[in-house]
C-alpha positions in Angstrom: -10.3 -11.3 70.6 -11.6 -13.9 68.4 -10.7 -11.9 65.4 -7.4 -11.2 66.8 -6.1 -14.6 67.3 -7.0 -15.6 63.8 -5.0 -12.9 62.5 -2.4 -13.8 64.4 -2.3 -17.8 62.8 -2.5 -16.3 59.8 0.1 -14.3 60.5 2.3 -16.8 62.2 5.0 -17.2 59.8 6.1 -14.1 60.0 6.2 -13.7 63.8 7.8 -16.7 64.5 10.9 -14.3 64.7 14.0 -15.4 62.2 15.2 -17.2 65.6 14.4 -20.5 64.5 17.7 -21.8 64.4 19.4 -25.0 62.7 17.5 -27.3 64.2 14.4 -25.5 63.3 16.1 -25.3 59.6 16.4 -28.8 59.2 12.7 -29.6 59.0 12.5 -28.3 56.1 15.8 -29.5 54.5 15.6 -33.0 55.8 13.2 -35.2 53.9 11.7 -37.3 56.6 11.9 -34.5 58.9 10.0 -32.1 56.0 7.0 -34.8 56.3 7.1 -34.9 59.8 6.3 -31.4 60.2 3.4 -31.1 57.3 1.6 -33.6 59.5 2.5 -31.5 62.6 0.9 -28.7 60.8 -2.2 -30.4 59.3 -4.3 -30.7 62.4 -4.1 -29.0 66.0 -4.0 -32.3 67.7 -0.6 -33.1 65.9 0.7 -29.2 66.4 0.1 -29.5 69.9 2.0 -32.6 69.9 5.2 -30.8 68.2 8.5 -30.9 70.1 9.7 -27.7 68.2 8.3 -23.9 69.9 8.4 -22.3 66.6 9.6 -23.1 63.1 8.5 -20.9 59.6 9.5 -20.5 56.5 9.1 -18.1 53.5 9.3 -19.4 49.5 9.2 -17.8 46.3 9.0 -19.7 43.2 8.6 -20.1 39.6 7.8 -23.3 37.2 7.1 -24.1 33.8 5.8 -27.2 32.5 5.4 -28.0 28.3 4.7 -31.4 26.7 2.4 -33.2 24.6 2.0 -36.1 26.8 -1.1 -35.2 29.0 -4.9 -35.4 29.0 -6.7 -33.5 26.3 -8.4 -31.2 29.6 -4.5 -30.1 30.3 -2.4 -27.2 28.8 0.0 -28.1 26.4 2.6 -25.9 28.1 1.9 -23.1 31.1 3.8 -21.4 33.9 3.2 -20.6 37.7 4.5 -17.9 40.0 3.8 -18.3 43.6 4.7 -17.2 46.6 4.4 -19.7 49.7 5.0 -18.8 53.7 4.0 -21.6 56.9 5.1 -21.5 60.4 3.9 -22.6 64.1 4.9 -21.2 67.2 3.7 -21.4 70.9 2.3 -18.5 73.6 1.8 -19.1 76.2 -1.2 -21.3 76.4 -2.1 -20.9 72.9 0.3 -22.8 69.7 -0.6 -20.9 66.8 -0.2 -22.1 62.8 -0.7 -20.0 59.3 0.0 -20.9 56.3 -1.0 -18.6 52.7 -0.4 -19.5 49.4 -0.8 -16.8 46.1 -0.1 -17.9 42.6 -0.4 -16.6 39.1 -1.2 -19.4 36.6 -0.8 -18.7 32.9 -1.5 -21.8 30.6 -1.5 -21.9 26.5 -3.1 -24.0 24.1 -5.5 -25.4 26.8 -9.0 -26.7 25.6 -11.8 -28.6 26.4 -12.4 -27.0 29.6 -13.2 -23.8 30.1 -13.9 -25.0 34.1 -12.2 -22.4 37.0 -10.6 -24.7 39.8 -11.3 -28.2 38.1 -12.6 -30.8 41.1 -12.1 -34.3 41.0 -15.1 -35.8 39.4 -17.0 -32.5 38.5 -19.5 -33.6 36.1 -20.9 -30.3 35.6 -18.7 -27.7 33.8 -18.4 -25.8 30.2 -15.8 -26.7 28.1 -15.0 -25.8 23.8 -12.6 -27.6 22.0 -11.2 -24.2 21.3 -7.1 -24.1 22.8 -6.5 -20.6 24.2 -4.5 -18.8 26.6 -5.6 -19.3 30.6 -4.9 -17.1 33.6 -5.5 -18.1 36.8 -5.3 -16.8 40.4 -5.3 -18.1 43.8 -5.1 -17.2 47.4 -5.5 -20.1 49.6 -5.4 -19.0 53.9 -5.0 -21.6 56.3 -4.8 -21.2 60.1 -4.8 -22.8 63.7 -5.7 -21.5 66.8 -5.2 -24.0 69.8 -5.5 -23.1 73.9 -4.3 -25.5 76.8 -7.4 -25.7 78.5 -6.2 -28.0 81.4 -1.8 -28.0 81.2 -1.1 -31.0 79.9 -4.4 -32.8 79.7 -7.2 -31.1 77.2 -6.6 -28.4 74.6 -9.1 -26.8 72.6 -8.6 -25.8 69.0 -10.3 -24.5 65.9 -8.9 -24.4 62.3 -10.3 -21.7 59.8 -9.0 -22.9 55.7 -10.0 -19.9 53.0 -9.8 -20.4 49.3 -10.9 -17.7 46.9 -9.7 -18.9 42.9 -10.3 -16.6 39.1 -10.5 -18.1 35.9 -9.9 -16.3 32.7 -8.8 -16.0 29.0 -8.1 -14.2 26.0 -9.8 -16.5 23.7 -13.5 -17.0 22.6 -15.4 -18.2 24.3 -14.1 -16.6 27.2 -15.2 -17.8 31.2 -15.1 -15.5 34.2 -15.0 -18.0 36.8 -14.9 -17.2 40.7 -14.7 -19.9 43.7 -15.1 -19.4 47.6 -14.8 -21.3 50.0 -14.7 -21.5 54.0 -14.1 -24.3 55.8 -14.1 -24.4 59.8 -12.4 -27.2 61.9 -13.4 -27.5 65.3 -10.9 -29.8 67.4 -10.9 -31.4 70.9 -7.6 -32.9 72.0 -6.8 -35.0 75.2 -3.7 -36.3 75.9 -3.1 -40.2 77.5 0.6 -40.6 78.8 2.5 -39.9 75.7 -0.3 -40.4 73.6 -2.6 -37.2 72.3 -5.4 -38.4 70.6 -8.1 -35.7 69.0 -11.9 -35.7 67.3 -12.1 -32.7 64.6 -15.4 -31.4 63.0 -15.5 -29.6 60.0 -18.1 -27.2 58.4 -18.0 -25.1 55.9 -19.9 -23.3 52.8 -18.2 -22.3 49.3 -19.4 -21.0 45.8 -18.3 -20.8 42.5 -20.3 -18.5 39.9 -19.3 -19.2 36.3 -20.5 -16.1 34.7 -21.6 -17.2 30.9 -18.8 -17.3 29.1 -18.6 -14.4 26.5 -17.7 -14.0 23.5 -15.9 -10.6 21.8 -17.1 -11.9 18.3 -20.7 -12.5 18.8 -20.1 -14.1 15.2 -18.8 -17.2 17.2 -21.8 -18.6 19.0 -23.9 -21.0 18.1 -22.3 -21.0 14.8 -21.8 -24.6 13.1 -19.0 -23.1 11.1 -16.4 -22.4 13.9 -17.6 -25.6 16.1 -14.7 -25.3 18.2 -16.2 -22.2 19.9 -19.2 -23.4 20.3 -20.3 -23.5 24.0 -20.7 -26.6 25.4 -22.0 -27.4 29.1 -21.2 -31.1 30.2 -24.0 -33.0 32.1 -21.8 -36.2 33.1 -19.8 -38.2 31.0 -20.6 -38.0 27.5 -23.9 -36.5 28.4 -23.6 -32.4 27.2 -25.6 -30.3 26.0 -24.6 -26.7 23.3 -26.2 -23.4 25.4 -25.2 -19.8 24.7 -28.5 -18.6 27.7 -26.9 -20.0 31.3 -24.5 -19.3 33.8 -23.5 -21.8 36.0 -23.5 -21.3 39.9 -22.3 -24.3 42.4 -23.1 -23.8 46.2 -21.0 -26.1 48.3 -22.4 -27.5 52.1 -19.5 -29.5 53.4 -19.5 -31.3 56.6 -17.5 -33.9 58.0 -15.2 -35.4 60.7 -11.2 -36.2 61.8 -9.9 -38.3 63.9 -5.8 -37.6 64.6 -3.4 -38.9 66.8 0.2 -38.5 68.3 2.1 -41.2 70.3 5.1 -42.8 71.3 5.7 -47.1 71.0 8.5 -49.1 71.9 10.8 -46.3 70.2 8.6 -45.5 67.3 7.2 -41.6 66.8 3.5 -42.3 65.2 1.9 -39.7 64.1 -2.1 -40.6 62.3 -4.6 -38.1 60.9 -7.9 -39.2 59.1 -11.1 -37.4 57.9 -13.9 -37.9 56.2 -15.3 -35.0 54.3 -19.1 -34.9 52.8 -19.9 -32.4 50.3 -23.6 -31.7 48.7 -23.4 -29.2 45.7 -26.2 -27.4 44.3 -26.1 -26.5 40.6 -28.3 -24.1 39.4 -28.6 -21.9 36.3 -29.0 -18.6 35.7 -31.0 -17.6 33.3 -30.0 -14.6 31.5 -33.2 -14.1 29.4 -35.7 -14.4 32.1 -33.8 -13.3 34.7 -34.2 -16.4 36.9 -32.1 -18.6 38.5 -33.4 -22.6 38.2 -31.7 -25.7 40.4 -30.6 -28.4 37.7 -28.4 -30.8 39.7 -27.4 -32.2 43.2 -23.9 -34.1 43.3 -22.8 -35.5 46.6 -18.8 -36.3 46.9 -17.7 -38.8 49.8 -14.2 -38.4 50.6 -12.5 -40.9 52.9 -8.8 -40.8 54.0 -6.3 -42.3 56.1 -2.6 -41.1 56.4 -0.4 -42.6 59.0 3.5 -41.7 59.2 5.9 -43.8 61.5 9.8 -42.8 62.1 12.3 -44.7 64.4 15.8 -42.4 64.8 18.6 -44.0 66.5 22.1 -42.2 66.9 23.2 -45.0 63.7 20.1 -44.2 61.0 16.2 -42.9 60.7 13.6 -44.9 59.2 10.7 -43.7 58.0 7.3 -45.6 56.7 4.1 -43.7 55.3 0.7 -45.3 54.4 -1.9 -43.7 53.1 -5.1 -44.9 51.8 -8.4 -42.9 49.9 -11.8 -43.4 49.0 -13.7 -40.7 46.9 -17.4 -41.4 45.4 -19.5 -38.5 43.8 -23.0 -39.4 42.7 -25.7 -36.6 41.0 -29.1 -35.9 40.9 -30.8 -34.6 37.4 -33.5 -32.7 37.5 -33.6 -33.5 33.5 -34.3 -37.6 34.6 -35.6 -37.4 38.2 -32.5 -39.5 38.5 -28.9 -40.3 38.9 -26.9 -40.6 35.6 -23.3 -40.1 36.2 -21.0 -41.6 39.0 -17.2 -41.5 40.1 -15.5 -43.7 42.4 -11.4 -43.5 42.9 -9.8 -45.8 45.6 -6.2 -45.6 45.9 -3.0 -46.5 48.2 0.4 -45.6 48.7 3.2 -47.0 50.7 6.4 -45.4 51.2 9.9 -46.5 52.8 12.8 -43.6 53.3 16.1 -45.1 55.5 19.0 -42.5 55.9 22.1 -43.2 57.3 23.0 -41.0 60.6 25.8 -40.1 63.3 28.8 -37.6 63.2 29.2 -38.2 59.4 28.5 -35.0 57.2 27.6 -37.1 54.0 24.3 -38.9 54.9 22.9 -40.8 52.0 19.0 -41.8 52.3 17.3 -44.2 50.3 13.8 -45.0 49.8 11.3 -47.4 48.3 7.7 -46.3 46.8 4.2 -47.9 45.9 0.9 -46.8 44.6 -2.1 -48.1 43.4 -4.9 -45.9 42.1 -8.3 -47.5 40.8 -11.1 -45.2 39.1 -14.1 -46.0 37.0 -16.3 -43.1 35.2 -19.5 -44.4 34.5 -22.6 -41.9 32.3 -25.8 -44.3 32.1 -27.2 -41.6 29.9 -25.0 -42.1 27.0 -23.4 -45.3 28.4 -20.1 -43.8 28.8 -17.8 -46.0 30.9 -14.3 -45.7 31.8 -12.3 -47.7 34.2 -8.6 -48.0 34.6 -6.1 -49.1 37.4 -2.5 -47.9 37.7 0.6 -49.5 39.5 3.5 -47.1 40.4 6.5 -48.9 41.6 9.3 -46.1 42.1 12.6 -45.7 43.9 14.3 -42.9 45.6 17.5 -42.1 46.4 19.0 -38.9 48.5 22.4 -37.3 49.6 22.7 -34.7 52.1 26.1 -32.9 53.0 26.0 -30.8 56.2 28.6 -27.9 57.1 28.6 -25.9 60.0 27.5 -23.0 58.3 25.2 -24.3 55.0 24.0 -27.9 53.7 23.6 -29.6 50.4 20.6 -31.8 49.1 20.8 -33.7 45.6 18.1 -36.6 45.5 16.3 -38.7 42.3 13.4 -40.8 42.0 12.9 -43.3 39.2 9.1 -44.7 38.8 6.9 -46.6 36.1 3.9 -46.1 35.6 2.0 -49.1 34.5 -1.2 -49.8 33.3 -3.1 -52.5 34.9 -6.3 -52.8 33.6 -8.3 -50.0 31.0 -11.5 -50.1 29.1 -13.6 -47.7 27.6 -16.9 -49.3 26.8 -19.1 -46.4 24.7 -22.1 -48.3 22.3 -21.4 -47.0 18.2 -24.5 -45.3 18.3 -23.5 -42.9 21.4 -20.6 -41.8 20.0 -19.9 -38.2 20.1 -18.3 -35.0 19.8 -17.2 -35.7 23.9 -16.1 -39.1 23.5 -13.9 -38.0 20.5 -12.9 -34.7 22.6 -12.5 -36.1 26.3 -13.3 -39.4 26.7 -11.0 -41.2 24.5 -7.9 -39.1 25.1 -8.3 -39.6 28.6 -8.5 -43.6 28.1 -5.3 -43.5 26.0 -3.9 -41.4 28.7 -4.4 -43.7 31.7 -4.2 -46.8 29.8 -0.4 -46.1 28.5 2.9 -47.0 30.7 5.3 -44.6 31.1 8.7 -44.1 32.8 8.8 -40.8 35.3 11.7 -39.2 36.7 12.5 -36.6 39.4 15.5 -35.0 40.6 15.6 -32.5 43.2 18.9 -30.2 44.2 18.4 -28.1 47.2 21.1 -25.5 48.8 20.7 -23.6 52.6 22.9 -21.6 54.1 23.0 -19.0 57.3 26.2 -17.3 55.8 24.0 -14.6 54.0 22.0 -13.3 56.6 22.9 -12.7 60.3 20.0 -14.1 61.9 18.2 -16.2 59.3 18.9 -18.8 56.6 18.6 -18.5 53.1 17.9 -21.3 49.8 17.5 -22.2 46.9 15.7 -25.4 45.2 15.9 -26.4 41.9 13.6 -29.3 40.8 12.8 -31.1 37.5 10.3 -33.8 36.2 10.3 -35.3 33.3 7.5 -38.3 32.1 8.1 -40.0 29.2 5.7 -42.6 27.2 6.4 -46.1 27.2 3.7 -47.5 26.0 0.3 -46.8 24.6 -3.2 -48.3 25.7 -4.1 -51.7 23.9 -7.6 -52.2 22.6 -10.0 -51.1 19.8 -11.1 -47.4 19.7 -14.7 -46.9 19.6 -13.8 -44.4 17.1 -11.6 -41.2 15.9 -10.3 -39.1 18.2 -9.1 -35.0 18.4 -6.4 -35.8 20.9 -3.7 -37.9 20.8 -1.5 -38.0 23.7 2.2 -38.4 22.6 6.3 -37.7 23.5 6.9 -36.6 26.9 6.0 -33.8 29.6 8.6 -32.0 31.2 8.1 -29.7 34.6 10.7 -27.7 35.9 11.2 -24.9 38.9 13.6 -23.3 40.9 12.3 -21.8 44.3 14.2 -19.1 47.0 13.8 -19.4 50.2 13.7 -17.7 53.4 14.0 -19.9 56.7 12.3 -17.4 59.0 
């Protein structure tokens, strides 16, 4: 039975049963409405709280992005095909949510990483300086499975998340990267009045085996004279060390705990998830030589968030105000030092505003006002590598919607800068290396520059095409453009320079099942 309903989340999307209707449609279509419903489908407490039976859709989309103005770790240009379906619906006692996710990643002239789903903060990953051509493959499997165990009082939920992720390419050295992960989310919700407040658990185990990377001209390793394809495994932040002999294998615990909440005030729909999330990895290498597999490293992550959306809708106009806040803070353990030598600590916050004009009109324009702050220091005792940098990112939005009886219109812009507010890269002459030239300075002219960003978004449904379902299309473009460069003395030459502008564009069909 077990098995059965978890198929059935999974599966969701599809049987929601193109009956969704307009309504239904306009979850998706509607901006405020769109971020209403990706809380609703985040949690069980807020899915149970969801005023809609059923509501899915189906998306199949392509994007490109090219552009010299990135991190030295990124591709200069790639593409992605992916193919996207989410839904919810309710029976009987049980409200059931799936969402899946594949895509196909190809990426050209990346180097300096040769990592398979890069992690925020990993200190421990190979990398050559050698650009090549990436593919990359994931399937991502979400689901919710949530009983009324008393009507209208106590429900009983579990969530199951499943990520499996490959990492090639056609260049020497060349990685054969694998990463699993299952997560499981426990959830007890009781419900107050109007108010539904729940306590989530999470659990979970993952793996990633990094087979060593090979090369197809064994001519390549270890040799000075093509030091660009020389394997390199990184140790922290500066700290690295040349192999050709290891694999690399990460074993993820995770364990945590959510709080969530629905409710009702004075007019205003709240809707509040949290978690915190502890992860302990164990690095190990294999051995190929003797055959043996060694622990090297622990890294702990602590990951803190706090998301809270609130919407007042009158029959005149909607308002709409997000705030969201983070804390993440990775710390290792070396076997090499008996000791910690690398640390990572990111704290940001973002506030955002969204009013839209309502009533019988068919042209309703929305606009919105944006904030976010993002703080992060990199710090490797080892090689006294330290990075810090804080960012400001003011940015306005502005939307249209046009509503027939039969299809609707979207066209909305955002206009943002992306200023530098403090960035320092502290590295002693005598530690500075083939890393610091490679990574660490790129990425400190990176985050120290300004730069101007800006994103439109044009987005077309209609229920003209088929006879029970609607049908669209979404085009969207995003273009990021440098202003101006970080200030301050190098602490000496670097391989990357980052430069001009990025540009990211897709175009997406979709089904509104």
């Amino acid at each position: 039975m077990y098995k059965k309903l978890i198929t059935l989340g999974l599966l969701a999307p599809l049987f929601s049963g193109a009956q969704t209707g307009r309504v239904a449609d306009s979850l998706y279509f509607y901006g405020q409405e769109n971020r209403q419903l990706i809380f609703t489908q985040s949690n069980a407490t807020l899915l149970q709280a969801a005023p809609f039976r059923k509501a899915a859709i189906a998306r199949l989309s392509w994007d490109r992005e090219s552009g010299s103005f990135r991190r030295s770790q990124q591709a200069q240009e790639g593409n992605t095909i992916a193919f996207y379906t989410e839904g919810f619906e309710q029976l009987g006692r049980f409200r059931l949510a799936g969402k899946f996710r594949f895509d196909r990643v190809r990426e050209d002239s990346l180097g300096w990483n040769l990592q398979g789903l890069e992690e925020e903060g990993q200190p421990y990953y190979f990398f050559a300086a050698k650009a090549g051509e990436y593919e990359r493959q994931n399937y991502k499997a979400d689901a919710i499975i949530s009983y009324e165990l008393m009507k209208n009082k106590v429900y009983l939920s579990t969530g199951v998340d499943y990520l499996y992720h490959w990492t090639t390419r056609s260049v020497d050295p060349r990685p054969d990267s694998k990463t699993y992960r299952l997560l499981l989310r426990p959830e007890l919700s009781v419900r107050l009045g109007t108010h539904l407040v729940g306590l989530q658990g999470v659990w979970g185990r993952g793996r990633e085996a990094n087979a060593k990377p090979a090369y197809k001209n064994s001519n390549y390793a270890g040799n000075l004279t093509y030091l660009d394809r020389n394997l390199n495994l990184s140790l922290g932040y500066g700290h690295f060390a040349r192999t050709a002999d290891h694999g690399l294998f990460h074993y993820d615990y995770f364990s945590g705990v959510g709080v969530n909440y629905d409710g009702n005030w004075k007019g205003l729909s709240i809707q509040f998830r949290s978690n915190y999330l502890f992860t302990e990895q164990e690095h190990t290498f294999y051995d190929w030589g003797r055959e043996k597999s060694e622990l090297y490293s622990l890294v702990q992550n602590d990951r803190a968030e706090a998301d809270l959306l609130i919407t007042k809708a009158t029959a005149a106009n909607r308002q709409q105000l997000r705030l969201t806040g983070t804390s993440v803070k990775t710390l290792n353990w070396s076997s090499e030092f008996n000791g910690t030598n690398y640390q990572y600590v990111r704290s940001s916050v973002d506030v955002g505003y969204w009013y839209r004009l309502e009533g019988k009109r068919k042209l309703k324009p929305e606009f919105g006002l944006g904030i976010n702050w993002t703080d992060v220091t990199r710090e490797d005792v080892v090689v006294s590598h330290y990075l810090q940098y804080s960012i400001l990112r003011p940015a306005v939005y502005a939307n249209v919607y046009y509503d027939q009886q039969h299809s609707r219109f979207a066209a909305g812009i955002e206009a943002a800068y992306n200023m530098s507010l403090q960035a320092s890269l502290q590295v002693p002459p005598t530690q500075v290396g083939y890393f610091t030239k490679g990574i660490a300075i790129p990425d400190y002219l990176y985050y120290g520059s300004n730069y101007w960003q800006g994103r439109l978004n044009l987005q077309y449904q209609t229920s003209k095409l088929l006879p029970r379902m609607s049908t669209g299309w979404k085009v969207t473009v995003d273009w990021s453009r440098l202003s101006a460069g970080a200030e301050g003395p190098l602490p000496g030459e670097t391989f990357f320079k980052p430069s001009g502008n990025r540009l990211q564009y897709g175009i997406s069909m979709l089904l509104y099942l």
